[in-house]
C-alpha positions in Angstrom: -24.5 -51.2 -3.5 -22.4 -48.1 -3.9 -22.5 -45.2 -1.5 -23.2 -42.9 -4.0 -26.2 -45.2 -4.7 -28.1 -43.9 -1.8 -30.6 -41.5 -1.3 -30.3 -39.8 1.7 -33.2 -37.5 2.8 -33.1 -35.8 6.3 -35.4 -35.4 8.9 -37.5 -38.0 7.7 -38.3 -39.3 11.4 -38.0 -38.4 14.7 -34.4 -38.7 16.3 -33.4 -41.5 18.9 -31.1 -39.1 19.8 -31.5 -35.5 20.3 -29.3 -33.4 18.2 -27.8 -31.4 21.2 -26.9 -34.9 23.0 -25.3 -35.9 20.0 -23.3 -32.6 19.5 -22.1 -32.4 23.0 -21.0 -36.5 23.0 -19.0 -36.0 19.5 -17.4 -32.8 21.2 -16.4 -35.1 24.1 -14.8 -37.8 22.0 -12.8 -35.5 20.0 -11.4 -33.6 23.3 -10.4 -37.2 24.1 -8.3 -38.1 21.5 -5.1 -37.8 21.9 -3.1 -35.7 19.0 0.6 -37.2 19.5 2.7 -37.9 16.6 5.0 -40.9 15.7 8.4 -40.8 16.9 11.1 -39.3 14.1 13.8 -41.6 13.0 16.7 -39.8 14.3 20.9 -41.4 14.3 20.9 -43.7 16.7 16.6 -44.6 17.1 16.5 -48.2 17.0 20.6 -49.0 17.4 20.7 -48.2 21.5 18.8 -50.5 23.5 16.9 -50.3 26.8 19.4 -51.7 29.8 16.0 -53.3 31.9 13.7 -54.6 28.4 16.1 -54.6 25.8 13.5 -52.6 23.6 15.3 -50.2 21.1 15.3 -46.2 22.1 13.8 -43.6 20.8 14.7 -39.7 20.3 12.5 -37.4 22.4 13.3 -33.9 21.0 12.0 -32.3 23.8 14.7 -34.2 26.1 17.5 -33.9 23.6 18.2 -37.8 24.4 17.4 -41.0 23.4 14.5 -43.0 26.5 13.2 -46.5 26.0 10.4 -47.6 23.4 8.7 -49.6 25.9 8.6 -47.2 28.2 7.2 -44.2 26.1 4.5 -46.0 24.1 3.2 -48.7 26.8 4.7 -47.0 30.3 5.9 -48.2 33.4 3.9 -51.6 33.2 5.9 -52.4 30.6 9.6 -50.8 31.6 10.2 -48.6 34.5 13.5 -47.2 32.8 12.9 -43.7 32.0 17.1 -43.5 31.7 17.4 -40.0 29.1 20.6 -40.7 27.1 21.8 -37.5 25.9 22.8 -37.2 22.5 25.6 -34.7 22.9 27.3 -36.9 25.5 27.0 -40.3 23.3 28.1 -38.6 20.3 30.9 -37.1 22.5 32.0 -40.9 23.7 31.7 -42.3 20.6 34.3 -39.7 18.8 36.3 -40.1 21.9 36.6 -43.7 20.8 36.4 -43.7 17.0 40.0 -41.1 17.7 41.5 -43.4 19.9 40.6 -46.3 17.1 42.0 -44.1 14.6 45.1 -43.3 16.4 45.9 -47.2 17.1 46.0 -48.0 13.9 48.6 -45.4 13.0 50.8 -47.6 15.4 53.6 -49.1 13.5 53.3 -52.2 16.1 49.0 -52.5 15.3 50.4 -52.3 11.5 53.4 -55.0 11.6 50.7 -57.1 13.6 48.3 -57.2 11.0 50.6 -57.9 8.2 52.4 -61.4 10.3 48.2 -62.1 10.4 48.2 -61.4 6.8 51.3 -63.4 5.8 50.4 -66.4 8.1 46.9 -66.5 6.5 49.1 -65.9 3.3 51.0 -69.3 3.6 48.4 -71.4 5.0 46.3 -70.4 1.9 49.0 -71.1 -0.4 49.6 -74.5 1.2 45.9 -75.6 0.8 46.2 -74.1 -2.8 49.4 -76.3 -3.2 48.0 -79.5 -2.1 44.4 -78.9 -3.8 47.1 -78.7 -7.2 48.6 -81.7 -6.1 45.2 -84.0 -6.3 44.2 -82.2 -9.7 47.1 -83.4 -10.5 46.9 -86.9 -9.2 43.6 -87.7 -10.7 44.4 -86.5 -14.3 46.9 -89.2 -14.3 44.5 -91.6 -12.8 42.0 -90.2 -15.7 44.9 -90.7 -18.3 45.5 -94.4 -17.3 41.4 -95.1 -17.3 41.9 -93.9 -20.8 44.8 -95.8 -21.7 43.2 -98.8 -20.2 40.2 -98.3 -22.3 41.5 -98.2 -25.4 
């Protein structure tokens, strides 16, 4: 049966519950429920990591900083990290060391590494590319004899 299927009619008997008991019971649920929102993705939710549970952290706007998952949805029974990480100061490390990154690999020494890397790998591929040529090579003559000996 559909809800609009019903027939409602009100006051049709006597309450088990009185109206004001009602009201004032529905007014006390509703001052007990809590209004918080979800989290918002920010940069780095979800990519740091709680030191003590190892849950990801999330951004608390009001703190400027990333604090643990665990810790903010389930409390100190679950974590008892309440570490802040400031965003300003992890941004500030990690440019720290994406210019120090940068700046080694405008090292001519980092560069001529990288290219005997590149030109060992170079020959060793060229080798295996040498002998896989080599046993092609050996089994179309064994093919061409099979043949021979066939006809």
């Amino acid at each position: 049966m559909r809800e609009e299927d019903f027939v409602v009619i009100e006051n049709n008997h006597e309450a088990f519950i009185p109206k004001e008991t009602f009201n004032a019971v529905q007014a006390m649920m509703q001052s007990r429920t809590r209004t918080t929102t979800a989290p918002k993705k920010h940069l780095f939710t979800n990519i740091l990591y709680c030191e003590e549970c190892q849950k990801g952290m999330w951004y608390k706007a009001n703190q400027k900083g990333y604090r643990c998952g665990g810790n903010i949805k389930h409390g100190n029974t679950f974590c008892i990290s309440k570490v802040t990480v400031r965003e300003k100061a992890l941004m500030h490390v990690i440019m720290e060391d994406l210019q120090t990154l940068f700046n080694s690999l405008k090292e001519e020494s980092f560069l001529n590494t990288l290219m005997n890397k590149l030109n060992v790998k170079k020959r060793k591929v060229l080798k295996e590319l040498e002998a896989v040529q080599s046993d092609m090579e050996t089994l179309k003559n064994k093919k061409l004899e099979y043949v021979n000996l066939y006809n």
